[in-house]
C-alpha positions as CSV (number, residue, x, y, z in Angstrom):
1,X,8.3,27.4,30.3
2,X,5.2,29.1,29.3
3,X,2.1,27.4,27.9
4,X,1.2,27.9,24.2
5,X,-2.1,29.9,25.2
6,X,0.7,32.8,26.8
7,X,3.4,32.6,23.9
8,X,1.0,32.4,21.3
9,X,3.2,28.9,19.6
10,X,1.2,25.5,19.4
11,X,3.2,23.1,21.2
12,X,4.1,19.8,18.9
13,X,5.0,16.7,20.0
14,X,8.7,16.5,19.9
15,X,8.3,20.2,22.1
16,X,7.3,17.8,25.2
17,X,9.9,14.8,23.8
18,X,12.7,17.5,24.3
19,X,11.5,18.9,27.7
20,X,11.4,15.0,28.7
21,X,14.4,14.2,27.3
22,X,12.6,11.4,25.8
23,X,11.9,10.4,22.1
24,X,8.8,11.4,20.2
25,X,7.6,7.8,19.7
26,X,7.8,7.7,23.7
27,X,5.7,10.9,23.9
28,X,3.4,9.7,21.2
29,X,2.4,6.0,23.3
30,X,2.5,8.0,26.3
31,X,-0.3,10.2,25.4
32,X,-2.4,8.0,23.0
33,X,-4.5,7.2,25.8
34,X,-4.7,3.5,23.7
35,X,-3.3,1.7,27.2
36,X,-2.5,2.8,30.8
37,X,1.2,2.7,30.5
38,X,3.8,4.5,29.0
39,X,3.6,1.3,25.9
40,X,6.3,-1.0,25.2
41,X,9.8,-0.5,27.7
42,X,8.1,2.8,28.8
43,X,8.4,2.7,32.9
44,X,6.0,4.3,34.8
45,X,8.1,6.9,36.1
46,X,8.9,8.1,32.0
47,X,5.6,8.0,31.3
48,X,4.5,10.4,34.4
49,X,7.6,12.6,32.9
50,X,5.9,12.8,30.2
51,X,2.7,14.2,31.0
52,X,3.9,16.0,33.0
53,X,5.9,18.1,30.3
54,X,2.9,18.1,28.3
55,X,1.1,19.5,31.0
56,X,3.7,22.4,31.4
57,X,3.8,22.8,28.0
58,X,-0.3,23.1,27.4
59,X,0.0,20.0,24.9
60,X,-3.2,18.3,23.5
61,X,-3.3,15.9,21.2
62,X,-5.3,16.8,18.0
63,X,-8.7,15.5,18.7
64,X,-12.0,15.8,19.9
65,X,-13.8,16.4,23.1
66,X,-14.4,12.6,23.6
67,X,-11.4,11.8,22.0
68,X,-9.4,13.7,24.9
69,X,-11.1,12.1,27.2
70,X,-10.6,8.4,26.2
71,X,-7.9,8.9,23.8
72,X,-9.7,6.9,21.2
73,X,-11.4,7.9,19.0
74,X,-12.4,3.8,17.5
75,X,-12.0,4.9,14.0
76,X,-9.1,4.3,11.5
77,X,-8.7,5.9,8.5
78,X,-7.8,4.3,4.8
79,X,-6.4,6.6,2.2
80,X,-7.0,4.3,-1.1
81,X,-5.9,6.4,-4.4
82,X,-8.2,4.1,-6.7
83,X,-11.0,2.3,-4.7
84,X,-11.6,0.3,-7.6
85,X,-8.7,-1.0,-7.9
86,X,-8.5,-5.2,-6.4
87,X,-5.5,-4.2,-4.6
88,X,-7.7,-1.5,-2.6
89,X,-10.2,-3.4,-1.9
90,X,-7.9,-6.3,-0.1
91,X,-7.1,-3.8,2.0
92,X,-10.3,-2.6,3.0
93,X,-11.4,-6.5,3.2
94,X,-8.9,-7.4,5.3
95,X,-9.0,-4.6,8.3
96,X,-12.8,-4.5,8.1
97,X,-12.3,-8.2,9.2
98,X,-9.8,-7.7,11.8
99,X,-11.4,-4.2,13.0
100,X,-15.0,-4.9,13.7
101,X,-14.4,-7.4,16.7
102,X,-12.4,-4.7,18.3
103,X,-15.3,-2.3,18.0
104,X,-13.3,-0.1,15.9
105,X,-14.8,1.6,12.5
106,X,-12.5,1.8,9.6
107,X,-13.2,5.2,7.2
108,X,-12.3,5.4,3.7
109,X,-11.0,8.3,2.0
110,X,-11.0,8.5,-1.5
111,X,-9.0,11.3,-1.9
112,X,-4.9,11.7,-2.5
113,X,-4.9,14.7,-1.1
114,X,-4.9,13.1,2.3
115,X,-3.0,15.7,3.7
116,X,-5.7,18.4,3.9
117,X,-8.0,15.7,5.5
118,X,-5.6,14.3,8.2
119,X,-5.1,17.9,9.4
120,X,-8.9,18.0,10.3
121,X,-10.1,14.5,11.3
122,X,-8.9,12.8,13.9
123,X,-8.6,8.6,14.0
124,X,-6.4,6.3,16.2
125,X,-4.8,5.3,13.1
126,X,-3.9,5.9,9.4
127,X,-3.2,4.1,6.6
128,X,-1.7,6.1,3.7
129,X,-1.4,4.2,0.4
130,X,0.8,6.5,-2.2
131,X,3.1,9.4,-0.9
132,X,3.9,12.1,-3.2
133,X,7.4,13.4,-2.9
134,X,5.7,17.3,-1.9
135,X,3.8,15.0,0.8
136,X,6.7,13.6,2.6
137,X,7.0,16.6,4.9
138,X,3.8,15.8,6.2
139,X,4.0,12.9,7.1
140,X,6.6,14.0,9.7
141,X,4.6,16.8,11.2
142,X,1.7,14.8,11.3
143,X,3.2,12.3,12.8
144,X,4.8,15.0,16.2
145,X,1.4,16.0,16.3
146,X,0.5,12.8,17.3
147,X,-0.8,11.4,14.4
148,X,-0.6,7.1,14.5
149,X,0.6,6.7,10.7
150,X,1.4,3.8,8.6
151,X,2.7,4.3,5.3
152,X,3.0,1.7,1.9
153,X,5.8,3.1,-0.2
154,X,9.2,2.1,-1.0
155,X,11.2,5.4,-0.4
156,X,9.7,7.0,2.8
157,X,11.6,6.8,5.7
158,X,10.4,5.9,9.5
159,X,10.0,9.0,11.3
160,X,8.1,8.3,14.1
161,X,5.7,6.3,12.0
162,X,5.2,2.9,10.5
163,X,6.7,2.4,7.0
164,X,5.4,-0.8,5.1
165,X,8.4,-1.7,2.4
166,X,7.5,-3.9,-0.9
167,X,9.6,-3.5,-3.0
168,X,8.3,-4.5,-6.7
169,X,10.9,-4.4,-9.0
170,X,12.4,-8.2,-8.7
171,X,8.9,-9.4,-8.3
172,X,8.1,-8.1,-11.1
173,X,10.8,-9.6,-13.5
174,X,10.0,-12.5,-12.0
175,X,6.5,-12.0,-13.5
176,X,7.8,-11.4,-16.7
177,X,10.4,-14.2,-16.6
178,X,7.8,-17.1,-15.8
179,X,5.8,-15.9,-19.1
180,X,9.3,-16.1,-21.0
181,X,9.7,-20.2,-20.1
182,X,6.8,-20.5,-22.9
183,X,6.2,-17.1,-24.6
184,X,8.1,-14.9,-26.9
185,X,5.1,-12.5,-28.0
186,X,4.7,-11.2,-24.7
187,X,2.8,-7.6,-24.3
188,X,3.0,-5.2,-21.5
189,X,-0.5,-3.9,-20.2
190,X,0.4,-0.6,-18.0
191,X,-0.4,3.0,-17.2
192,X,0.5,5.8,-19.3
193,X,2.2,7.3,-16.8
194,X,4.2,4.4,-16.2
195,X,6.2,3.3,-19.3
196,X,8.9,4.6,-21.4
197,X,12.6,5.6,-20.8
198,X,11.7,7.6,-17.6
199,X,8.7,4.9,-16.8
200,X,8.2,3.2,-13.5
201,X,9.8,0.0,-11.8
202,X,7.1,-2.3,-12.7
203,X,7.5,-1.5,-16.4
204,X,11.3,-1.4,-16.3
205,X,11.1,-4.9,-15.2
206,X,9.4,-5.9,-18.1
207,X,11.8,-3.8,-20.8
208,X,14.6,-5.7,-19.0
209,X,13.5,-9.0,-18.9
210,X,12.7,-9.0,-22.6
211,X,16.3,-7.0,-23.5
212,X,17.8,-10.0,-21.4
213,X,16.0,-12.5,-22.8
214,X,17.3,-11.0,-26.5
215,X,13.7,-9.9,-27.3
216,X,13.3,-7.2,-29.4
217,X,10.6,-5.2,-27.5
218,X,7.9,-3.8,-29.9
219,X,6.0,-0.5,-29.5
220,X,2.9,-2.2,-30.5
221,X,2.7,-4.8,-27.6
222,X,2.8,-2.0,-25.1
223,X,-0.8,-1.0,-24.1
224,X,-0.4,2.3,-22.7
225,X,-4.1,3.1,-21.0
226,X,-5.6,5.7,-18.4
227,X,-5.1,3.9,-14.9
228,X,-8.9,2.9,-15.2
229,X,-10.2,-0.3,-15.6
230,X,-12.2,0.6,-18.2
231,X,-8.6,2.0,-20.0
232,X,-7.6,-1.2,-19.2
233,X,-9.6,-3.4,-20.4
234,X,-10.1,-1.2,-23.8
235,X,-5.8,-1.5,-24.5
236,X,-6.0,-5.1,-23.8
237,X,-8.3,-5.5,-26.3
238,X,-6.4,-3.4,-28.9
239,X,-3.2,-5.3,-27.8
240,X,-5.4,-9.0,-28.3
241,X,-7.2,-8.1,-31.6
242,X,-3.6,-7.2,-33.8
243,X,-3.0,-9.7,-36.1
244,X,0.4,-11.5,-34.7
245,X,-1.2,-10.9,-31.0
246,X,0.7,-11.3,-28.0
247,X,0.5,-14.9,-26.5
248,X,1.1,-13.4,-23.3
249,X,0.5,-10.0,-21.3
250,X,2.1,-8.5,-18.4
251,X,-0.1,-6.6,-16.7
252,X,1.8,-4.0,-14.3
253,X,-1.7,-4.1,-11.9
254,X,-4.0,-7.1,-10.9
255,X,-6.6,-4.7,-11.8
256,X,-5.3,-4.5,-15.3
257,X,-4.6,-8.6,-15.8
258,X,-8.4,-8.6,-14.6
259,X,-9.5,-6.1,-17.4
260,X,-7.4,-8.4,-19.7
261,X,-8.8,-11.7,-18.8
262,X,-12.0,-10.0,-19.6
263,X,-10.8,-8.4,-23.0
264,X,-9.4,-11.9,-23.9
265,X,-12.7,-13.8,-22.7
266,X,-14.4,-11.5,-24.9
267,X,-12.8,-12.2,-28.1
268,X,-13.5,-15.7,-27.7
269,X,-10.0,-16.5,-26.0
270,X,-9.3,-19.3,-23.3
271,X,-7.4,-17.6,-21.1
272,X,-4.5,-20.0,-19.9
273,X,-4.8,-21.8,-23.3
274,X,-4.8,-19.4,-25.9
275,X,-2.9,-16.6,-24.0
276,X,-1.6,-16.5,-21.0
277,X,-2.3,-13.8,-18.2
278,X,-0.1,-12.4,-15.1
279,X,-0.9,-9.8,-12.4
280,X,1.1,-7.6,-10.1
281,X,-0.3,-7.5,-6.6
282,X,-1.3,-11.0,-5.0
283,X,-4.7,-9.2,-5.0
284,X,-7.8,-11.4,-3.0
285,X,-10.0,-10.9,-6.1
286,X,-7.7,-12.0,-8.8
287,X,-7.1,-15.4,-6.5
288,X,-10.8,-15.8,-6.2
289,X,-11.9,-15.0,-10.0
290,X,-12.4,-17.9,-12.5
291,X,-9.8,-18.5,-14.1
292,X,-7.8,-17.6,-11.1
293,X,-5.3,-15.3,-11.6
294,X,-1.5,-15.9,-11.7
295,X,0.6,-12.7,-10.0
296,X,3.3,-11.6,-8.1
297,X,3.2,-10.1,-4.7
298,X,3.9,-10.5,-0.7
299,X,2.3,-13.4,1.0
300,X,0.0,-12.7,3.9
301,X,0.3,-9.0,2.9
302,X,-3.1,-7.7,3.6
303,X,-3.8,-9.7,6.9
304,X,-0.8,-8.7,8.5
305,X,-1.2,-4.6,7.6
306,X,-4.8,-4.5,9.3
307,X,-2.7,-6.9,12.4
308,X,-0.3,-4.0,12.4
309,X,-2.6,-0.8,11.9
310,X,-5.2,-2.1,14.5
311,X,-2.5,-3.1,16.7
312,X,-1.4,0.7,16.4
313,X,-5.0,2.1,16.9
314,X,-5.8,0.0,20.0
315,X,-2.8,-0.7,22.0
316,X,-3.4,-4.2,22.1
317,X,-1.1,-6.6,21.7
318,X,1.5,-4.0,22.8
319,X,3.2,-2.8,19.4
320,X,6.7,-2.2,18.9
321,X,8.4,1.1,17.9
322,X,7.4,2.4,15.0
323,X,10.1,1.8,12.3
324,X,10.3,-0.5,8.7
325,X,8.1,-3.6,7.4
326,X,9.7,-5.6,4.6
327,X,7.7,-7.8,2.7
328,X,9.5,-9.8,0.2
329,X,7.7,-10.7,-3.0
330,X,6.4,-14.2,-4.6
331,X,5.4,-15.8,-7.4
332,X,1.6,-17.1,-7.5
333,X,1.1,-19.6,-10.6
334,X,-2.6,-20.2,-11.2
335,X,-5.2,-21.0,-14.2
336,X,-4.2,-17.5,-16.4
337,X,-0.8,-18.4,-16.8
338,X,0.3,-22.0,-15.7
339,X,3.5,-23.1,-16.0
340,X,4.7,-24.2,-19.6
341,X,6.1,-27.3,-20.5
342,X,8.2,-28.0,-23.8
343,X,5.2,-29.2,-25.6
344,X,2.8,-26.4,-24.6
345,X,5.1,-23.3,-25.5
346,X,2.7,-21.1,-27.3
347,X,5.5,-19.0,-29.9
């Protein structure tokens, strides 16, 4: 077979997995250069097959001189859609921790449009936060380039890459179904983009534990803001200054409960007392803050994605096949919304 330099065709990835009759995962440890093996049940003889296909082929793996060389690069790569956000910054907390004893230097990119990015810059690893359904495609080509991905979203499938699963919906109602043992005037703080009829999970759970519940949900105890903090923080203090306020918000983001506990400190409300607060996201912040925020979210979440992406961008521990991560959700009572007894129901 000819190289790519005489046929004028870049060879991909799954080019050399079909020549070795192996998979593209295969060819992908095989050529990371992260260890000297073929990686995890990949026997020596496989893994000399599979250089050697690359070899016919003219295969390189996207990356630069010294990169080729070593097949490292000691850099991973965080797409974060809002860097503001608590979430986002657990995650960069967390694999700056576990990266810098490894030697390994994480980069942030602030920028959803990771795709034009990840086509140019090369890192052993890649975290991608939010995957647009025109982005999907990617992902796959990226990842028989060569590309080490792991992916947070709830729809993507595996394909050759690492797909972290947490699913928010029944986390959520739980949310909303701890502030319903003492609250009936219960607002929802959330994203315009994410509420109404055609709205997201994380508000759905809210419309449907209310509807269940036999609570009429009113239009005025849903504060619809911009995704920003600032937006945030600016609805919960509409939604906290009307005369019957809520005694309770939902807060479809930690971020958001955050800009409400503010919003409510503010207006000379005792947050936990006066009205209670929850989060979405188990965020490191909103367990830190004072009063500490109550939420839902995975346990050990953040800790065990940086285990997972360095483990990916070094070698070490050997990693398994790419495939799905589920991470079930919990519920985190603290100080913004503890739990309600009979006699502290605030109606």
């Amino acid at each position: 077979m000819a190289k790519a330099s005489s046929t004028g065709v870049r060879p991909t990835i799954r080019m050399v997995a079909e020549l070795a009759g192996v998979s593209t995962a295969t060819v992908s440890y095989v050529l990371s250069g992260r260890r000297g093996d073929g990686g995890p049940g990949v026997s020596d003889p496989t893994a000399e097959k599979v250089k050697a296909a690359a070899e016919r082929l003219g295969y390189r793996p996207n990356q630069a001189a010294r990169a080729i060389r070593t097949g490292r690069t000691n850099t991973v790569i965080l797409s974060l859609t809002m860097l503001s956000d608590p979430w986002s910054l657990s995650v960069i907390e967390a694999v700056q921790k576990a990266a810098v004893p490894l030697g390994v230097t994480p980069m942030i990119l602030g920028d959803a449009d990771w795709v034009k990015v990840l086509g140019t810059h090369n890192a052993d690893a890649v975290f991608v936060d939010a995957v647009r359904p025109d982005q999907r495609e990617a992902l796959r080509k990226l990842a028989e380039h060569g590309t080490t991905l792991v992916v947070f979203d709830e729809e993507v499938q595996a394909d050759g890459f690492d797909v972290i699963r947490s699913i928010a919906g029944p986390g959520c109602r739980m949310a909303v179904e701890h502030l319903l043992h003492g609250h009936r005037r219960i607002a929802c703080l959330t994203p315009a983009t994410a509420a109404g009829t055609s709205g997201g999970t994380r508000y759905r759970a809210y419309s449907d534990a209310l509807a269940a519940a036999k609570i009429q949900e009113r239009d005025d105890y849903v504060g619809l803001f911009d995704g920003t903090s600032a937006g945030a923080y600016a609805a919960a203090t509409r939604l906290l200054s009307l005369p019957d306020r809520p005694t309770a918000i939902y807060a479809t983001t930690d971020y958001a409960a955050v800009s409400a506990i503010n919003a409510a400190q503010r207006l000379g409300l005792a947050v936990g007392t006066d009205v209670d607060i929850i989060g979405v996201g188990n965020t490191v912040e909103g367990e830190r803050m004072s009063p500490s925020l109550s939420t839902v979210g995975p346990v050990d979440f953040f800790d065990k994605l940086a285990r997972l992406l360095l483990r990916r961008a070094t070698g070490h521990p050997a990693p398994e096949s790419p495939g799905v991560l589920d991470f079930p959700w919990h519920l985190f009572v603290r100080e913004s919304a503890p739990h309600r007894s009979a006699a502290t129901k605030l109606y």
